[in-house]
mmCIF file as Biopython writes it, N, C-alpha, C and O atoms, coordinates in Angstrom:
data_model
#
loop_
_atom_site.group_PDB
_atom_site.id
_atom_site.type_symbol
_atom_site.label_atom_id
_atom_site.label_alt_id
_atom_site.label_comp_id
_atom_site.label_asym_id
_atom_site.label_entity_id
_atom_site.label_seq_id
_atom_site.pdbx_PDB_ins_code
_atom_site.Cartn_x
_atom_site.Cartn_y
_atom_site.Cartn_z
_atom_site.occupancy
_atom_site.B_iso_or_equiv
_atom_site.auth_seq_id
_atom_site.auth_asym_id
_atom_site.pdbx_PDB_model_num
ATOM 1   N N  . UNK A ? 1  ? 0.838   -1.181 0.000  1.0 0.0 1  A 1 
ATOM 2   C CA . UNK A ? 1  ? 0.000   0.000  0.000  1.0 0.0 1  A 1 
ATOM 3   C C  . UNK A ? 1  ? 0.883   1.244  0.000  1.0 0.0 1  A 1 
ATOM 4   O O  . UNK A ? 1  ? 1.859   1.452  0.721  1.0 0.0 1  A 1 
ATOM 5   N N  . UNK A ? 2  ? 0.427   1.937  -0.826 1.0 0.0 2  A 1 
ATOM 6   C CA . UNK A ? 2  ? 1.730   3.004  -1.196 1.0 0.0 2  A 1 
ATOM 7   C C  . UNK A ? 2  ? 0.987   4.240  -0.640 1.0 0.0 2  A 1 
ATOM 8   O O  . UNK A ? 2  ? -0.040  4.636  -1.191 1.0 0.0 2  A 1 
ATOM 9   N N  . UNK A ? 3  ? 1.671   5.050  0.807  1.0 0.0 3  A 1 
ATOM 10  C CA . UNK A ? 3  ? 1.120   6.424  1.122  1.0 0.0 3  A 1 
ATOM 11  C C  . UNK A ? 3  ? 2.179   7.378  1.536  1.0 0.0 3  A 1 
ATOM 12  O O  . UNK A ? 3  ? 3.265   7.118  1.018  1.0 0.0 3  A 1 
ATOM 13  N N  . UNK A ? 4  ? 2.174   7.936  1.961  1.0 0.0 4  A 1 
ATOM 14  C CA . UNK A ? 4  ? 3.141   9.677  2.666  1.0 0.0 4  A 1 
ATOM 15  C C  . UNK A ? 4  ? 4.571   8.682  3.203  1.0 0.0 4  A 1 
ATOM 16  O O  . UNK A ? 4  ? 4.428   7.625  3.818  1.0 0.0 4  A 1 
ATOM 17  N N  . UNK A ? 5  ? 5.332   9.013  2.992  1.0 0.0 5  A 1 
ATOM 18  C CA . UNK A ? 5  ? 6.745   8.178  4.118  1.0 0.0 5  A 1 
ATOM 19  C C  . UNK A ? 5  ? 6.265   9.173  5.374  1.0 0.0 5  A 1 
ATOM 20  O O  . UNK A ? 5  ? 5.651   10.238 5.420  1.0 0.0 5  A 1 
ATOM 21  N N  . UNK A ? 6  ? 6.980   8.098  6.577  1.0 0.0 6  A 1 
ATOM 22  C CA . UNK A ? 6  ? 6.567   9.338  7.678  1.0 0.0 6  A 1 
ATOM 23  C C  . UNK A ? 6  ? 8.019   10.431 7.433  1.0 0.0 6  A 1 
ATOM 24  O O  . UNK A ? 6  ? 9.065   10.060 6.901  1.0 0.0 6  A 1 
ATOM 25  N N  . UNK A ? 7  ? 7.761   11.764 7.946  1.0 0.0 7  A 1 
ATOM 26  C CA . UNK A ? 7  ? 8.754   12.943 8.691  1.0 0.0 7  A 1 
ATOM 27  C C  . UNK A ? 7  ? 9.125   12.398 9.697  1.0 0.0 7  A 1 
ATOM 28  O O  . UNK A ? 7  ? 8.520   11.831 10.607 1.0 0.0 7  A 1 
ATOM 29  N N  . UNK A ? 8  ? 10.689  12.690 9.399  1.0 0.0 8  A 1 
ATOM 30  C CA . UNK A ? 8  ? 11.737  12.583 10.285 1.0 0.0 8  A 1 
ATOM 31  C C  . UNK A ? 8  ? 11.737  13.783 11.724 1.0 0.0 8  A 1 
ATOM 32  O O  . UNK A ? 8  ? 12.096  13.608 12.889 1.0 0.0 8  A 1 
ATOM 33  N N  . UNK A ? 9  ? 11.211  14.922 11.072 1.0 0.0 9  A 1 
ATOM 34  C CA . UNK A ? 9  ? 10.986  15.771 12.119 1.0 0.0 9  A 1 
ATOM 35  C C  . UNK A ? 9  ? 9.395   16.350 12.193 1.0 0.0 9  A 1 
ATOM 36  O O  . UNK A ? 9  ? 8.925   17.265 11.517 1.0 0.0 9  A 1 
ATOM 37  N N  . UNK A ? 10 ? 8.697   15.519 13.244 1.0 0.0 10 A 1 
ATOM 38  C CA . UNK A ? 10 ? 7.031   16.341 13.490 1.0 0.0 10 A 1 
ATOM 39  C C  . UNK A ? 10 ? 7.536   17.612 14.110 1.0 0.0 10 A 1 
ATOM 40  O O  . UNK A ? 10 ? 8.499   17.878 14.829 1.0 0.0 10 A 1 
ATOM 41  N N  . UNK A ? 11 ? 6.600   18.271 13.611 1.0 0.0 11 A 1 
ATOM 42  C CA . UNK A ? 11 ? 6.231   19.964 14.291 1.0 0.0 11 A 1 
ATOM 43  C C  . UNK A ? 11 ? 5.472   19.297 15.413 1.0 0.0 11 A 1 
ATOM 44  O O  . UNK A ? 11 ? 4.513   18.559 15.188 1.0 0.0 11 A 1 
ATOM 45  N N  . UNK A ? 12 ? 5.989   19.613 16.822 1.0 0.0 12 A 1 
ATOM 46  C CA . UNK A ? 12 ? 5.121   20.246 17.826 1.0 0.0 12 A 1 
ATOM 47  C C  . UNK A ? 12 ? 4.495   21.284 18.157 1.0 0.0 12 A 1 
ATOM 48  O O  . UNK A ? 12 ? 4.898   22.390 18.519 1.0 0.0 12 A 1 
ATOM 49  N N  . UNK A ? 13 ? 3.201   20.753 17.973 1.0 0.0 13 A 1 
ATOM 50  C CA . UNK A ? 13 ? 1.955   22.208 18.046 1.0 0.0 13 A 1 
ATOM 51  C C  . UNK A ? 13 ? 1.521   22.424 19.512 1.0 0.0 13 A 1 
ATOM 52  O O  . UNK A ? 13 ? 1.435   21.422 20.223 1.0 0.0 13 A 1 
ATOM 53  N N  . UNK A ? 14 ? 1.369   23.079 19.793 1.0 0.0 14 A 1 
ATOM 54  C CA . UNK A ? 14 ? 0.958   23.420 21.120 1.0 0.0 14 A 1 
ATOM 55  C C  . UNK A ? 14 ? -0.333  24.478 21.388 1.0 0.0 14 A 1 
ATOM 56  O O  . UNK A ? 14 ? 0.023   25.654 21.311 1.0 0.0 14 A 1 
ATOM 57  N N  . UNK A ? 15 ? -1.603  24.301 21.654 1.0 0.0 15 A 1 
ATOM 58  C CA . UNK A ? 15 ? -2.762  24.684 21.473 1.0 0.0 15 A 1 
ATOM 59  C C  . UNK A ? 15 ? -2.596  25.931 22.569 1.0 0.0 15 A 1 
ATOM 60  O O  . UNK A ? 15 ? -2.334  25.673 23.744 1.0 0.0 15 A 1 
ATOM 61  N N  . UNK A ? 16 ? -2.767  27.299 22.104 1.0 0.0 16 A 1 
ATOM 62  C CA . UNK A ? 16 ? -3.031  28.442 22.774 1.0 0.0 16 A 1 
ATOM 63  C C  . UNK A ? 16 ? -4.293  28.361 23.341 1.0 0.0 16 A 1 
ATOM 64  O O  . UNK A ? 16 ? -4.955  27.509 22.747 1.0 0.0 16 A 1 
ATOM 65  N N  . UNK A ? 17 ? -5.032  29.007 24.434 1.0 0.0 17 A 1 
ATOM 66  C CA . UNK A ? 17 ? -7.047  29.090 24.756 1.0 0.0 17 A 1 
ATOM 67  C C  . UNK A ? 17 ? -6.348  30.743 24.893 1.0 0.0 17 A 1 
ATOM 68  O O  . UNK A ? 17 ? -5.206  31.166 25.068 1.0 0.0 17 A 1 
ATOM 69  N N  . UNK A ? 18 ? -7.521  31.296 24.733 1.0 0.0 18 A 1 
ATOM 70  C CA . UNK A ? 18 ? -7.937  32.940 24.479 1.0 0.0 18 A 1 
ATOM 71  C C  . UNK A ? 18 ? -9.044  32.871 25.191 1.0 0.0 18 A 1 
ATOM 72  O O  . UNK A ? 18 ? -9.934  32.020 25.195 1.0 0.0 18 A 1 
ATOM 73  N N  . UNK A ? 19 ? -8.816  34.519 26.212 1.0 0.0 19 A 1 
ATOM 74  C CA . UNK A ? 19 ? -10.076 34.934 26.624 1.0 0.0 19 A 1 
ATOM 75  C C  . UNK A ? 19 ? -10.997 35.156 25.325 1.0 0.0 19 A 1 
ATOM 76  O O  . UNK A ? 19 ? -10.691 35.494 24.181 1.0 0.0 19 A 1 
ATOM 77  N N  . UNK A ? 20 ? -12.368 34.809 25.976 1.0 0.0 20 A 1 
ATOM 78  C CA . UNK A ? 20 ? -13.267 35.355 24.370 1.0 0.0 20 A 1 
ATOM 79  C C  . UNK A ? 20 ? -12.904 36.331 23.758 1.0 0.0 20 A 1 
ATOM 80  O O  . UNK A ? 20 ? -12.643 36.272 22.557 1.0 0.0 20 A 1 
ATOM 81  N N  . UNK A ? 21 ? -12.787 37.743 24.666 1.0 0.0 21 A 1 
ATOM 82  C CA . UNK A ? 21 ? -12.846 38.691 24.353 1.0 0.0 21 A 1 
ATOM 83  C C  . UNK A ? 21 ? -11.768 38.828 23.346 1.0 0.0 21 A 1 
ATOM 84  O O  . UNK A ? 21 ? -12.142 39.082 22.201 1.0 0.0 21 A 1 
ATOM 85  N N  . UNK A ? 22 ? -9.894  38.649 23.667 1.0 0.0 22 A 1 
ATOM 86  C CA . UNK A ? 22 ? -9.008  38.352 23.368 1.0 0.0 22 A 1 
ATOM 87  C C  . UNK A ? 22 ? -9.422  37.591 21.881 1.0 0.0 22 A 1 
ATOM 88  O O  . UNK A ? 22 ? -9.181  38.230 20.857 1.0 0.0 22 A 1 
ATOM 89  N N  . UNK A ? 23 ? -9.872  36.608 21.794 1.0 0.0 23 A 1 
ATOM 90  C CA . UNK A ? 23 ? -10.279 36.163 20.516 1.0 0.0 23 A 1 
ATOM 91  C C  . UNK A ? 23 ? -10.602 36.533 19.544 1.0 0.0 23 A 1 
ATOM 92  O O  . UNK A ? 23 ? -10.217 36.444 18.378 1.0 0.0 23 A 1 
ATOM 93  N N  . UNK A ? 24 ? -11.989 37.350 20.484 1.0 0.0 24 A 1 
ATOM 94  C CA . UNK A ? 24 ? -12.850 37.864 19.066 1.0 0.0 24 A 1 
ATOM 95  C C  . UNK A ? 24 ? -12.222 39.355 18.300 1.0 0.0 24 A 1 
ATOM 96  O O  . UNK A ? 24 ? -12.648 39.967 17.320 1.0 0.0 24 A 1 
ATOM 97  N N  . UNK A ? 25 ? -11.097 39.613 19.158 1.0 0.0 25 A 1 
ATOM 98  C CA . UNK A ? 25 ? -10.221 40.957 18.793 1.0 0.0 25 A 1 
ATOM 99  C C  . UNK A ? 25 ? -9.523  40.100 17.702 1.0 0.0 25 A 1 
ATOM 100 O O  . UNK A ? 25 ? -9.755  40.248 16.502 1.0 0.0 25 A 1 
ATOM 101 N N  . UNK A ? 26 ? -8.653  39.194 18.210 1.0 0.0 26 A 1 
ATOM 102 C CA . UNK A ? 26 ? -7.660  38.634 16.900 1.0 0.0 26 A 1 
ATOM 103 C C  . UNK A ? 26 ? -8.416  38.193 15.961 1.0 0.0 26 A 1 
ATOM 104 O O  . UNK A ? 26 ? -8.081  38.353 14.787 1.0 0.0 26 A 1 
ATOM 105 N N  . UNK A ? 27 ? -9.802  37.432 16.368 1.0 0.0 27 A 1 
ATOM 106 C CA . UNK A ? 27 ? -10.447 37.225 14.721 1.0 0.0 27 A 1 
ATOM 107 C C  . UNK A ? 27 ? -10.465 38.272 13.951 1.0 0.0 27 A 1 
ATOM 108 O O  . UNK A ? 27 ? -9.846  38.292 12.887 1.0 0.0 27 A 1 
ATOM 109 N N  . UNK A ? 28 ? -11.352 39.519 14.497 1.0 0.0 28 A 1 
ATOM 110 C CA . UNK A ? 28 ? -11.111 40.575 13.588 1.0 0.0 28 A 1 
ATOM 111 C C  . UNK A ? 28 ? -10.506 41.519 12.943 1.0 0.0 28 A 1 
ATOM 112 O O  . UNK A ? 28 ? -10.803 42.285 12.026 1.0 0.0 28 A 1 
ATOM 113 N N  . UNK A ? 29 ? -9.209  41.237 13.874 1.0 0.0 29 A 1 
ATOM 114 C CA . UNK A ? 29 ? -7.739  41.856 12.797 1.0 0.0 29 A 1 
ATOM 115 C C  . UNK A ? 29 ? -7.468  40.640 12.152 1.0 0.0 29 A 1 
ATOM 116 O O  . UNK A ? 29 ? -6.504  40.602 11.387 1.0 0.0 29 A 1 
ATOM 117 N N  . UNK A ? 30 ? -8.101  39.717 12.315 1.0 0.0 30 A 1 
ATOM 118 C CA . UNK A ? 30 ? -7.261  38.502 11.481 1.0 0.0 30 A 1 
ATOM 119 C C  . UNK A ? 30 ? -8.246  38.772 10.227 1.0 0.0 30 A 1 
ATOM 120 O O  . UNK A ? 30 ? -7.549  38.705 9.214  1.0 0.0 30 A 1 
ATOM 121 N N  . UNK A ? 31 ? -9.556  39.043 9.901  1.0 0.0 31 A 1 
ATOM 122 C CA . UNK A ? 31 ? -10.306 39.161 9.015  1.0 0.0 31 A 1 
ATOM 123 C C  . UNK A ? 31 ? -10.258 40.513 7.973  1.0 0.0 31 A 1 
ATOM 124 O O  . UNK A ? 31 ? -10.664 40.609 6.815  1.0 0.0 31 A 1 
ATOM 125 N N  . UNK A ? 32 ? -9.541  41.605 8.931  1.0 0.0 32 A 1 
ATOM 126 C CA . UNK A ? 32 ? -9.557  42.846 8.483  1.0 0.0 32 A 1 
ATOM 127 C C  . UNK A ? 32 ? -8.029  42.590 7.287  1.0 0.0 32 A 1 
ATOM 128 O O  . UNK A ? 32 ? -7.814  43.050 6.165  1.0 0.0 32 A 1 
ATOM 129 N N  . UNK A ? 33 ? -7.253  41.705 8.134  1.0 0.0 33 A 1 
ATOM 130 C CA . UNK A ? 33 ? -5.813  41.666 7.002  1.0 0.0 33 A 1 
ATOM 131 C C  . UNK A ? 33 ? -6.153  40.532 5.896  1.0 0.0 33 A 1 
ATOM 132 O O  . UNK A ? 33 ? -5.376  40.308 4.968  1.0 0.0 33 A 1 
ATOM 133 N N  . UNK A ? 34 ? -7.422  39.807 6.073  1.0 0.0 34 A 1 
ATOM 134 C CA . UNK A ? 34 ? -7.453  38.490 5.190  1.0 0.0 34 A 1 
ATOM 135 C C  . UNK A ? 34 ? -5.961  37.789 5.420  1.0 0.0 34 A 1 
ATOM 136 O O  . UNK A ? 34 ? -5.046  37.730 4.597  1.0 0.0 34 A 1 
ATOM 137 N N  . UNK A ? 35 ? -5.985  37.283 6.763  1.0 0.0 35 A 1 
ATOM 138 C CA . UNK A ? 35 ? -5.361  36.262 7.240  1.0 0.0 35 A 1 
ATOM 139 C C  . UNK A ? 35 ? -5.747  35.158 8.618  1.0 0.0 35 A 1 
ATOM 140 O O  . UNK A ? 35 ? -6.917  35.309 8.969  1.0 0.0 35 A 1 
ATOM 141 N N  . UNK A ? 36 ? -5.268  34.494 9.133  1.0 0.0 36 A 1 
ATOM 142 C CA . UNK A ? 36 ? -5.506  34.299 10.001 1.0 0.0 36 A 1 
ATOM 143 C C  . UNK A ? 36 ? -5.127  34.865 11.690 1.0 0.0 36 A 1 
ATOM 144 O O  . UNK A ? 36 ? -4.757  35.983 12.049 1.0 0.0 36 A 1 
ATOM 145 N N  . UNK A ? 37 ? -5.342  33.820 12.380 1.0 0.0 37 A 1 
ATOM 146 C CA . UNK A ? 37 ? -5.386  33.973 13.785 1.0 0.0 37 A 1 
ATOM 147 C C  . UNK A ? 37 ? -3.901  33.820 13.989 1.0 0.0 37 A 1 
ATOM 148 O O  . UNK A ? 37 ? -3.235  34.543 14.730 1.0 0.0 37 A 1 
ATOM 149 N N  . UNK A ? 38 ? -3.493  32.937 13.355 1.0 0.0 38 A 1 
ATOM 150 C CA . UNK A ? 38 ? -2.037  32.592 13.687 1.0 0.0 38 A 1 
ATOM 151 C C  . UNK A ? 38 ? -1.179  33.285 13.426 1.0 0.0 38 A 1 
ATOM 152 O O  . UNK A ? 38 ? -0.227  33.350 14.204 1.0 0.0 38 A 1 
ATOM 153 N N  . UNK A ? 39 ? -1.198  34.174 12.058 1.0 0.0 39 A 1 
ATOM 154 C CA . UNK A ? 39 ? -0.538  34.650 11.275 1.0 0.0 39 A 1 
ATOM 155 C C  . UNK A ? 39 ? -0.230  36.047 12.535 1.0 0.0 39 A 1 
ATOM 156 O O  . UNK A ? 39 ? 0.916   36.439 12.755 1.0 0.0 39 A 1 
ATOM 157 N N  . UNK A ? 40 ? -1.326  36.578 13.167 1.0 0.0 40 A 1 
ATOM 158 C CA . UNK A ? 40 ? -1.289  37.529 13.908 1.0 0.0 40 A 1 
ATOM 159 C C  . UNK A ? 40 ? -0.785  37.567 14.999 1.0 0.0 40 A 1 
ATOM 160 O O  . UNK A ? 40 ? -0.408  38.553 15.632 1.0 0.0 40 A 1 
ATOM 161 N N  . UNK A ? 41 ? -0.757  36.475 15.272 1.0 0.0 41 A 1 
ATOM 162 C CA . UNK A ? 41 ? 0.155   35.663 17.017 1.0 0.0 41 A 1 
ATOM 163 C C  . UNK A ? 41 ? 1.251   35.812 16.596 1.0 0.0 41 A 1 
ATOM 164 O O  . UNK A ? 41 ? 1.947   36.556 17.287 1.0 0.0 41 A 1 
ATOM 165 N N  . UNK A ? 42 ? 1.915   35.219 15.327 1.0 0.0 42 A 1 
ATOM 166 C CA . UNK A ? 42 ? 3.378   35.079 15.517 1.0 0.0 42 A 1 
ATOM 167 C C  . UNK A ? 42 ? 3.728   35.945 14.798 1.0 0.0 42 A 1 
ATOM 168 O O  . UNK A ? 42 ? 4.807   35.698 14.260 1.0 0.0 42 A 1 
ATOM 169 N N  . UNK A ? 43 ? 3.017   37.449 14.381 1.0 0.0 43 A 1 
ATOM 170 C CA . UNK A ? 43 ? 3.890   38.416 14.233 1.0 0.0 43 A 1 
ATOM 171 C C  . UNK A ? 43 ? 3.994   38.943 15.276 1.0 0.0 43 A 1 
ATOM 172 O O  . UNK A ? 43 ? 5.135   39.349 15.494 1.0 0.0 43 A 1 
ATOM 173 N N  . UNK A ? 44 ? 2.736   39.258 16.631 1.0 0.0 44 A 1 
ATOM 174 C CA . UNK A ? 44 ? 3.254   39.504 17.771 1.0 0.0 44 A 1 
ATOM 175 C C  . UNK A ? 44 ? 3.874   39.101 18.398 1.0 0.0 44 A 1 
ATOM 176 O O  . UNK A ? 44 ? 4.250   39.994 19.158 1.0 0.0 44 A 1 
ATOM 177 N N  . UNK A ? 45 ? 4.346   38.131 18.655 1.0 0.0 45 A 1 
ATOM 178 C CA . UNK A ? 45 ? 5.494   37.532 19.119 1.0 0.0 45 A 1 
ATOM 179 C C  . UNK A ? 45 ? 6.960   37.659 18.509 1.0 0.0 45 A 1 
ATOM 180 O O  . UNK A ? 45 ? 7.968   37.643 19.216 1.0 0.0 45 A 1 
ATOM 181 N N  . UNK A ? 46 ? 6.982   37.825 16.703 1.0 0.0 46 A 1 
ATOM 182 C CA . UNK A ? 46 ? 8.141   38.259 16.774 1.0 0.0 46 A 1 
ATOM 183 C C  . UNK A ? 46 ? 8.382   39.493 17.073 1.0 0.0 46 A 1 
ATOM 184 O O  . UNK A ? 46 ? 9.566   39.783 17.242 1.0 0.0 46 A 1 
ATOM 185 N N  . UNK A ? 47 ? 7.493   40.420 17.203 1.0 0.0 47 A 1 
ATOM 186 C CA . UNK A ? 47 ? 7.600   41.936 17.634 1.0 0.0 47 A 1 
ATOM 187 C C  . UNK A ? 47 ? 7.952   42.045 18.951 1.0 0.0 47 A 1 
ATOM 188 O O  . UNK A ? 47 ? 8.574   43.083 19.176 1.0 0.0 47 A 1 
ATOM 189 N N  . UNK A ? 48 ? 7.779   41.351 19.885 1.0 0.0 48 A 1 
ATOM 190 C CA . UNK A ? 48 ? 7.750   40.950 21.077 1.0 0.0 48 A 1 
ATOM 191 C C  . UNK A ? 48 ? 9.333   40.701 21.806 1.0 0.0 48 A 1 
ATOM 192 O O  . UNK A ? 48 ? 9.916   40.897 22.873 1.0 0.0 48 A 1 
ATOM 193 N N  . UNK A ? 49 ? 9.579   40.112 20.393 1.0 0.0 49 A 1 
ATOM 194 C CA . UNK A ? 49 ? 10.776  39.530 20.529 1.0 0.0 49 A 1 
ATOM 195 C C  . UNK A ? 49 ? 11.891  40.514 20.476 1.0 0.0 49 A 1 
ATOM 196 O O  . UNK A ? 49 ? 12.666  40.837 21.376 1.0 0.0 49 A 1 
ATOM 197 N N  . UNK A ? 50 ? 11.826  40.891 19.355 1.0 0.0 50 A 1 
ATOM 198 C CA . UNK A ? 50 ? 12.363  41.785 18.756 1.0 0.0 50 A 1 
ATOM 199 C C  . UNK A ? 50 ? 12.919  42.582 19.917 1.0 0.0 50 A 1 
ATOM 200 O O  . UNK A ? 50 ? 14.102  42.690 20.237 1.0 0.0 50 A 1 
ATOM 201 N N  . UNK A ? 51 ? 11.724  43.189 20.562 1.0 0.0 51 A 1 
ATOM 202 C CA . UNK A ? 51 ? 11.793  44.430 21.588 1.0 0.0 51 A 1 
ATOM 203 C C  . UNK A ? 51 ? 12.539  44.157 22.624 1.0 0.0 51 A 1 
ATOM 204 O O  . UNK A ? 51 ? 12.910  45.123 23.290 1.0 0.0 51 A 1 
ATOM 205 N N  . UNK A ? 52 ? 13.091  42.367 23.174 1.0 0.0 52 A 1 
ATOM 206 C CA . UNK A ? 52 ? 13.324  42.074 24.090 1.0 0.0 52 A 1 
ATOM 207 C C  . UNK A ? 52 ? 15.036  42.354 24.162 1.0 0.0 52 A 1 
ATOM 208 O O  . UNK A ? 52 ? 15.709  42.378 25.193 1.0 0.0 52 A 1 
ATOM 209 N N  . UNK A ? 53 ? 15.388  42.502 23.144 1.0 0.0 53 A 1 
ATOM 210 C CA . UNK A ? 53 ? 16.893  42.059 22.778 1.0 0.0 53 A 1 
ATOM 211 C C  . UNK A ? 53 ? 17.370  42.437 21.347 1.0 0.0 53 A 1 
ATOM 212 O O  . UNK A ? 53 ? 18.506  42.140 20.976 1.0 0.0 53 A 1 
#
């Protein structure tokens, strides 16, 4: 049966929870840029980063 070879390296995902409120803010900058939720997390975070060092 011929399917996917497995990856040598899995991504570990790690599930964020959001206050609602918190949420329904990133949905709607996430909708206003036509992107997602994620896309908006990990630019704040590299901004975040950025600032640290």
């Amino acid at each position: 049966m011929a399917g996917r070879p497995p990856k040598k390296d899995k991504k570990i995902r790690e599930a964020i929870y959001f206050e609602p409120e918190l949420l329904e803010w990133l949905q709607e900058k996430a909708e206003k840029e036509k992107c997602t939720v994620s896309v908006i997390v990990n630019r704040m975070t590299e901004k975040a980063k950025e600032q640290e060092g």
